[in-house]
C-alpha positions in Angstrom: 105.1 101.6 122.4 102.2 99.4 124.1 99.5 97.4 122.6 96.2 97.0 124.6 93.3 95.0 124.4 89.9 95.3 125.2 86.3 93.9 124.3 84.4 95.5 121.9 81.0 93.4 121.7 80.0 89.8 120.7 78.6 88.7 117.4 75.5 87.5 116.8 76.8 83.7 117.8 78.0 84.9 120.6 81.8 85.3 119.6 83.6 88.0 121.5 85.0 90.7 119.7 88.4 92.4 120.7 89.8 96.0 120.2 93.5 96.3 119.8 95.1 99.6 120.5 98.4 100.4 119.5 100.0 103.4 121.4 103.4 105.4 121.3 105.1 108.2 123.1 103.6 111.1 121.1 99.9 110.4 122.3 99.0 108.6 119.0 97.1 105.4 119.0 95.5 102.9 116.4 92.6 101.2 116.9 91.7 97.9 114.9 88.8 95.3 115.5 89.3 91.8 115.4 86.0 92.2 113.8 86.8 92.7 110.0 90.4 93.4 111.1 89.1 96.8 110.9 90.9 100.0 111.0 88.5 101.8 113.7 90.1 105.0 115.2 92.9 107.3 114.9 94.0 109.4 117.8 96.2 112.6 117.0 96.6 115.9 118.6 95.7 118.6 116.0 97.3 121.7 115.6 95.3 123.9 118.4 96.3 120.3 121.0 92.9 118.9 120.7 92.8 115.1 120.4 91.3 114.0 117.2 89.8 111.1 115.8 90.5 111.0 112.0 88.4 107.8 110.8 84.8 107.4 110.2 83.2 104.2 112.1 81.0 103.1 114.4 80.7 102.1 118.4 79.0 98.6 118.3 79.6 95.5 116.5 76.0 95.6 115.4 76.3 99.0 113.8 79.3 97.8 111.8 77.3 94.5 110.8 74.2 96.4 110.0 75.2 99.7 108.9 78.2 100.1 107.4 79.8 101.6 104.4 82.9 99.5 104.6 84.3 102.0 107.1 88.3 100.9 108.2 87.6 96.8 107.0 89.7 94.8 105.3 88.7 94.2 101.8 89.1 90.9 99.8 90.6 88.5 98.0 89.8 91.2 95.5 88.2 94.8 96.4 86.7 97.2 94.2 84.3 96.4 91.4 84.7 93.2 88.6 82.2 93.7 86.0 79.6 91.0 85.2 80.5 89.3 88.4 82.8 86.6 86.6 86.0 85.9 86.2 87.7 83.2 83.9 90.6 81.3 84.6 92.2 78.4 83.2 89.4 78.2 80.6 87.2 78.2 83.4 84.4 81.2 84.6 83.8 81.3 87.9 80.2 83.1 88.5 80.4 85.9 91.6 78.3 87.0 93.9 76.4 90.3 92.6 75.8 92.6 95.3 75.9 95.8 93.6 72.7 96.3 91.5 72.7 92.5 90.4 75.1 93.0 88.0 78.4 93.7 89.7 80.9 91.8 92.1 81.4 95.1 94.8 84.3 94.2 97.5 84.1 90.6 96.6 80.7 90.5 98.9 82.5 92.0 101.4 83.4 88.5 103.6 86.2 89.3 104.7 85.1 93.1 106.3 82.4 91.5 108.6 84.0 88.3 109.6 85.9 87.8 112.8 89.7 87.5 112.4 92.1 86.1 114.7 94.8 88.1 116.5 98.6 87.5 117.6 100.3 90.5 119.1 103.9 90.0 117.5 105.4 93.0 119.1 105.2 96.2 121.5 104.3 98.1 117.9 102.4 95.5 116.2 99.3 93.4 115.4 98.9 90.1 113.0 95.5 89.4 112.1 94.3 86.2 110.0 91.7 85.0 108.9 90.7 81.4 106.3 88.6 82.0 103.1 86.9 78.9 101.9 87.5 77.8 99.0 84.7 78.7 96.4 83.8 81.6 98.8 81.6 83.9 96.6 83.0 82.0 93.7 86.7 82.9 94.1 88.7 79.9 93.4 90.9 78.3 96.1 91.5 78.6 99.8 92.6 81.9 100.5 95.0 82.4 103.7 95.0 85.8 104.8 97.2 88.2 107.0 97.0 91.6 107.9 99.4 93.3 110.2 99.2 96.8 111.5 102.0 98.7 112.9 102.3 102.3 114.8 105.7 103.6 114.8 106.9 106.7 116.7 106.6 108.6 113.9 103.0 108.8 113.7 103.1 106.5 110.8 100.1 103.2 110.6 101.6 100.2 108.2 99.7 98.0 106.7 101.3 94.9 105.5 99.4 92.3 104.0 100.2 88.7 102.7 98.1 86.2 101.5 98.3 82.6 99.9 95.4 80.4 97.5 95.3 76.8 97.2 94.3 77.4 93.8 94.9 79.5 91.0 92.9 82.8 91.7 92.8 86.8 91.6 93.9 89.0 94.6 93.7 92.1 95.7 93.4 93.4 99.0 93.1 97.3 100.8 91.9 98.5 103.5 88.3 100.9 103.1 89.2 103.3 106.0 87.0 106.9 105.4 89.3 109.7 106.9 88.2 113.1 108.2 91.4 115.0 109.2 89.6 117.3 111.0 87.9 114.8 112.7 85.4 112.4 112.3 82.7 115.3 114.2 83.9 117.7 112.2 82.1 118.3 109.0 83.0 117.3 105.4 86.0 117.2 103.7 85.5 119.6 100.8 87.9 121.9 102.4 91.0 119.4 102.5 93.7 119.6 100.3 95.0 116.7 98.6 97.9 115.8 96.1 98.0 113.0 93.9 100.9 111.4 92.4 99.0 110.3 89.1 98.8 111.9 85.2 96.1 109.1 84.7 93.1 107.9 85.9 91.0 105.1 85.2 88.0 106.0 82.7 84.4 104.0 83.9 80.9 103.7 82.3 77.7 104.4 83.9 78.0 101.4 86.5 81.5 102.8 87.9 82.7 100.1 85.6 86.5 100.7 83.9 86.3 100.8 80.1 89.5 99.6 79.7 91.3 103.0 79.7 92.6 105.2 81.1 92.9 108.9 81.0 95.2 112.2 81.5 94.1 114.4 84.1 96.0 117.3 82.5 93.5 120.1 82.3 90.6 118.3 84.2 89.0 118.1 87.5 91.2 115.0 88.5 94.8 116.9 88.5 95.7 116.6 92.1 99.1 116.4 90.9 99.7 119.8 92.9 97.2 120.5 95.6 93.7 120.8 94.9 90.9 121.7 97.3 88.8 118.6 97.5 85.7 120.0 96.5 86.6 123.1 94.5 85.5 120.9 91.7 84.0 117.9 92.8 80.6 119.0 90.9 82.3 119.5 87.8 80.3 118.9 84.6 82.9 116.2 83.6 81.4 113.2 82.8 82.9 110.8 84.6 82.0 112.8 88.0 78.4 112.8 87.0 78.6 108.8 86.4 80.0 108.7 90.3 78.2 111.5 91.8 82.0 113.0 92.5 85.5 111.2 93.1 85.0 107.9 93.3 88.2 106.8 90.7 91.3 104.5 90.4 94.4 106.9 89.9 97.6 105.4 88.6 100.5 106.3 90.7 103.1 107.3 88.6 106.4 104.9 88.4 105.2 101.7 89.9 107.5 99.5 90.3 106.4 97.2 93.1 108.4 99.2 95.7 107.1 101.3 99.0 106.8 104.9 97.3 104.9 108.3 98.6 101.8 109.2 96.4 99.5 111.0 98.1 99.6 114.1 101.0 95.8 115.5 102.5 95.7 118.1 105.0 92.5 119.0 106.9 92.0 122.9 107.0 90.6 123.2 110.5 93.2 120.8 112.3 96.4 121.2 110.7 96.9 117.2 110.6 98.6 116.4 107.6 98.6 112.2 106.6 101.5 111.2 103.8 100.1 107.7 101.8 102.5 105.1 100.4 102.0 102.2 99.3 103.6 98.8 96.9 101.1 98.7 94.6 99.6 100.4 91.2 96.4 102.2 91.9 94.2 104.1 94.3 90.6 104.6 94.6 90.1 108.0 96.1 86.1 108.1 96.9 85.2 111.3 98.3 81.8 109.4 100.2 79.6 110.4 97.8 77.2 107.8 98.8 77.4 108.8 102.6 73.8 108.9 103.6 74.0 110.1 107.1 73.5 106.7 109.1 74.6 107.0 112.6 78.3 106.3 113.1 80.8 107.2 116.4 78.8 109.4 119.2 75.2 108.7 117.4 76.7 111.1 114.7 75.5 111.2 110.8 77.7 110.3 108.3 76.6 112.9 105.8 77.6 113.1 102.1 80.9 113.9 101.9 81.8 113.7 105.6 85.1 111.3 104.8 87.2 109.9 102.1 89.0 106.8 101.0 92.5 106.4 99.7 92.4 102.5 99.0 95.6 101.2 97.5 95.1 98.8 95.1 95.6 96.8 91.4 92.9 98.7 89.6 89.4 97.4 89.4 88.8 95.0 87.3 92.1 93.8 86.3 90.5 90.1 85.0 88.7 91.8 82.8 91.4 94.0 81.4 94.7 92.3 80.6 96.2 95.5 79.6 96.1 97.0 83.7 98.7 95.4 86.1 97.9 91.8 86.8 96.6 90.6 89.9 96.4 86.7 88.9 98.3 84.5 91.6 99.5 81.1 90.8 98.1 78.4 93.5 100.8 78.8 96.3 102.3 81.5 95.0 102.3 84.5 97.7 100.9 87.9 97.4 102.4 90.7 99.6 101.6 94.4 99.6 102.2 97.3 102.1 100.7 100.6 103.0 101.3 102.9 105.0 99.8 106.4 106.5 101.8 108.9 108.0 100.4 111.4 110.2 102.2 114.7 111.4 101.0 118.3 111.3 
């Protein structure tokens, strides 16, 4: 195992940004950005012995300030959508930034993705990043200290561990927004994947991707991935709740949560043979299948077309503060949140 590091680019201040590359013995290497602590490039051999890239991303720091779809960054102190950009707690509402059609809190403005973190090596396999919220930071209560550490292991496998403490009493919930492509980032879409899904339920929204409070079987519908399903065999399905999203862009709620590291998910790219296993501590996913993709230019000047990479992003479900019924996600001040992830790549 060997971790490298090398400059990326320099933000608009004039901060230099670093790439950190974690590598092992089977030719695999993980590539994060101090910039956003983001998850930029996976290196695997497919099936034919071709070296593939299987993340979206870009090749500058001012394509990632400028252009991106949230590709590989950290998301926080809570990701995914809260309704009404507010939250109350205590008694008390806290008014959020609305950056998604001015009436929704998307990624908690996204801060924490397009920030620069700081960077520790803590081991031949391994990578700590941190970074300092402010309190009051697009109106989430309470200082919010974050850490992020990726790890490679000789087993193809990318963990994710994240911790993070508030001065004040507040909501948290962190993933990571990394688009996969298992084919390969150049490679076309991803309708031809297969992917299973640990989850009889998913999590019902209104017209503004907004949960309703419940959630709903997918016996019989166009969300069982509980064997494997071909991505887009029905991804234009006449189902309501795909024509509200334009596709898959849904919590699923892994079955038997308990707080512990358990598998949920398994994708396989057609063309490249790479499999990638997904576990992960907490409650819910978001699988988004890049509906929105509108072919700006990522890695290699390439479009990212519609449906060119997809998201697994661990999570509580969206939002929890407004739905006391879902898992909590409501941290005492001082109290610590922990969560880990992990991908597993083979073929």
């Amino acid at each position: 195992m060997a971790v490298e590091r090398v400059y990326f680019g320099n933000m608009p201040d004039g901060r230099e940004v670093y790439k950190y590359i974690i590598s092992n013995q089977n030719n695999c290497s993980a590539h994060i950005l101090t910039l956003g602590a983001t998850f930029c490039s996976f290196n695997i051999e497919d099936k034919n012995g071709q070296m593939q890239d299987v993340l979206l991303g870009f090749d500058t720091v001012e394509d990632y300030l400028e252009r991106s779809d949230y590709q590989g960054v950290i998301v926080g102190p809570v990701c995914n959508r809260i309704g009404g950009a507010e939250i109350e707690i205590g008694g008390e509402n806290y008014p959020l930034t609305a950056n998604e059609k001015g009436i929704t809190c998307l990624h908690s403005g996204g801060e924490l993705g397009f920030s620069l973190w700081k960077a520790i090596v803590t081991d031949s396999d391994s990578v700590e990043f941190s970074y300092i919220a402010a309190d009051g930071s697009h109106g989430f209560p309470g200082e919010k200290e974050v850490k992020v550490t990726y790890k490679l292991t000789e087993e193809n496998a990318v963990h994710i561990s994240y911790e993070a403490v508030s001065s004040k009493d507040t909501y948290l919930n962190f993933t990571n927004h990394a688009y996969f492509n298992l084919n390969g980032f150049n490679n076309g879409d991803i309708l031809s994947h297969s992917l299973t899904l640990d989850a009889d339920l998913f999590t019902e929204v209104d017209e503004n991707s907004i949960p309703t409070g419940k959630n709903i079987p997918v016996d019989g519908t166009a969300f069982d991935f509980r064997s494997p399903r071909i991505i887009g065999k029905d991804i234009d399905d006449e189902h309501i709740q795909l024509q509200y999203t334009g596709g898959y862009d849904h919590n699923f709620c892994i079955n038997g949560y308990d707080g512990k590291l358990r598998k949920f998910a398994c994708a396989e790219g057609d063309k490249s043979g790479i499999k990638m296993n997904v576990y992960t501590t907490l409650p819910g996913v978001q699988f988004y299948a890049g509906n929105f993709l509108k072919g700006i230019k990522g890695k290699n000047s390439l479009p990212m077309e519609k449906r060119t990479g997809f998201c697994l992003e661990t999570q509580y479900y969206p939002d929890t503060p407004h739905n006391p019924q879902f898992p909590s996600c409501l941290y005492k001040a001082g109290e610590k949140y922990t969560s880990e992830t992990v991908y597993e790549f083979s073929l």
